[in-house]
C-alpha positions in Angstrom: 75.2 43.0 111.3 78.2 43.6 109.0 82.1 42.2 110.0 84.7 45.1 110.1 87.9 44.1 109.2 90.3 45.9 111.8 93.5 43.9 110.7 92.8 41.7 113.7 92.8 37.8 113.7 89.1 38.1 113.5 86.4 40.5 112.0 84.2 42.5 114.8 80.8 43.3 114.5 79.8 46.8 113.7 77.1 46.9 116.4 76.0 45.5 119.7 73.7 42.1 119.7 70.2 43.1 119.3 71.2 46.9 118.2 69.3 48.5 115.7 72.4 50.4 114.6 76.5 51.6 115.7 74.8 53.4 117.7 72.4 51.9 119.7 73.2 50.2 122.8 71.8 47.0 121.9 70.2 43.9 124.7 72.2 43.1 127.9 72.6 39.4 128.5 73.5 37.4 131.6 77.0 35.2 130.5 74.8 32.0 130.7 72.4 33.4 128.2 75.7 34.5 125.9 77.8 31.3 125.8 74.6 28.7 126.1 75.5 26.3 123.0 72.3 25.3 120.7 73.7 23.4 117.5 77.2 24.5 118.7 76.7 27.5 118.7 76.4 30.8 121.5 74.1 33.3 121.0 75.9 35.2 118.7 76.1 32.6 116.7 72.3 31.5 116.9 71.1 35.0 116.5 73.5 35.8 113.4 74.1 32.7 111.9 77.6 30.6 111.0 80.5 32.2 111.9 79.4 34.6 114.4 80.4 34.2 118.1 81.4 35.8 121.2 85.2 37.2 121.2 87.7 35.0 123.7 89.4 37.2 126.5 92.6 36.7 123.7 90.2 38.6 121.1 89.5 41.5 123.4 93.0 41.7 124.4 93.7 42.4 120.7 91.1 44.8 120.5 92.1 47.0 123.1 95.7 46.9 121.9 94.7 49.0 119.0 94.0 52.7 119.3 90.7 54.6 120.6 89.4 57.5 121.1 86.2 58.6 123.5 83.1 60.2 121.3 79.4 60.9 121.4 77.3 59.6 118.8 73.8 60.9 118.5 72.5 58.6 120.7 75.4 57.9 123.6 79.3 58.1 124.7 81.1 55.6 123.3 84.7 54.5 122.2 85.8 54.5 118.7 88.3 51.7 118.3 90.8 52.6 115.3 92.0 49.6 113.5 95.7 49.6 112.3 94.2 49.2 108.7 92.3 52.6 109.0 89.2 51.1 109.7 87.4 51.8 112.9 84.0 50.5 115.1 82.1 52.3 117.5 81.3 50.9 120.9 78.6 52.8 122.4 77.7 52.9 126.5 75.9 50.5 127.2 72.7 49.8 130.2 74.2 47.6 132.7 72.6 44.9 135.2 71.6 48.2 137.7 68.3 49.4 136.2 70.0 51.9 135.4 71.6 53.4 132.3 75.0 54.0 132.2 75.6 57.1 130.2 79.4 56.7 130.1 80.3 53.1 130.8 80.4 50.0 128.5 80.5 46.8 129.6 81.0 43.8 127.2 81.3 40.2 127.4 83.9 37.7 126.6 83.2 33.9 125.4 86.3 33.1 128.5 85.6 32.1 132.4 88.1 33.8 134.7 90.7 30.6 135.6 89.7 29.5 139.2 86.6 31.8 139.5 83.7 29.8 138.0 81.0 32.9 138.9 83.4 35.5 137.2 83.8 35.7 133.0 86.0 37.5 131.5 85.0 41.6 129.5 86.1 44.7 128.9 84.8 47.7 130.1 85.0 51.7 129.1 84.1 55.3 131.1 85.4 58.5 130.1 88.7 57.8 131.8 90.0 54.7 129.6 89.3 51.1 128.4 90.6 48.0 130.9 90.2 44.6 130.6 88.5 42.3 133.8 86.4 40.3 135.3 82.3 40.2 136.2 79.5 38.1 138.1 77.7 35.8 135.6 74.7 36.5 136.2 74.9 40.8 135.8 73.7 41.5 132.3 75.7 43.2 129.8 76.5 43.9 126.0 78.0 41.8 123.5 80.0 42.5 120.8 80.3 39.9 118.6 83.3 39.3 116.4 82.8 37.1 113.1 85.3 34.3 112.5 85.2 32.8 108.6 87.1 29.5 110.2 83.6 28.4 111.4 
């Protein structure tokens, strides 16, 4: 995994967790399997070591304020996400919690529980019409993203 600066207030992974490449859609987790802490850390964080974590709903919210573009890689849709620094990551479609695989969606999760809906975390999701922020049930499986913060 390698940090991308995007000019953001923190540095975002250049692939999914568990992706072989940019490309690849990576493992689907459940939010309890993301955010459980061992050593203080979530899974991001165990798998990739200090400094790695989930993004907050505030991080994605950054993200998405940037611009993007949808594209096909050799392996997927995705979203490029242009930083305002020139910079850029791809976020590829991703299989969701349906046994199925979802050719033109991504869904990602947030470290953030929605305020007064304990079963609901925050993400962001993709198709071919846009990029919007939300909600999700806990226990549906989806990407991460992880972002890598040096304050750690």
């Amino acid at each position: 995994m390698r940090a991308v600066n995007l000019g953001l207030s923190v540095m975002w992974g250049d692939r999914n967790l568990g992706a072989s490449s940019p490309e690849r859609s990576g493992s689907i987790y459940t939010w309890a399997e993301a955010t459980k802490l061992k050593n203080g850390m979530d899974l991001a964080g165990q798998m990739l070591g200090k400094g790695w974590r989930l993004p907050t709903y505030q991080e994605i919210e950054e993200l998405l304020s940037n611009r993007f573009a949808p594209c096909h890689s050799p392996y997927s849709f995705g979203i490029q996400v242009f930083g305002r620094n020139g910079n850029s990551i791809f976020l590829p479609a991703s299989n969701i919690d349906l046994n199925v695989v979802a050719s033109t969606n991504g869904q990602y999760w947030s470290s953030t529980l929605e305020n007064g809906m304990p079963d609901y975390a925050s993400q962001f999701r993709f198709d071919q019409r846009g990029v919007y922020g939300g909600c999700n049930k806990i226990e549906y499986k989806q990407s991460i993203r992880p972002v890598f913060d040096p304050r750690l």
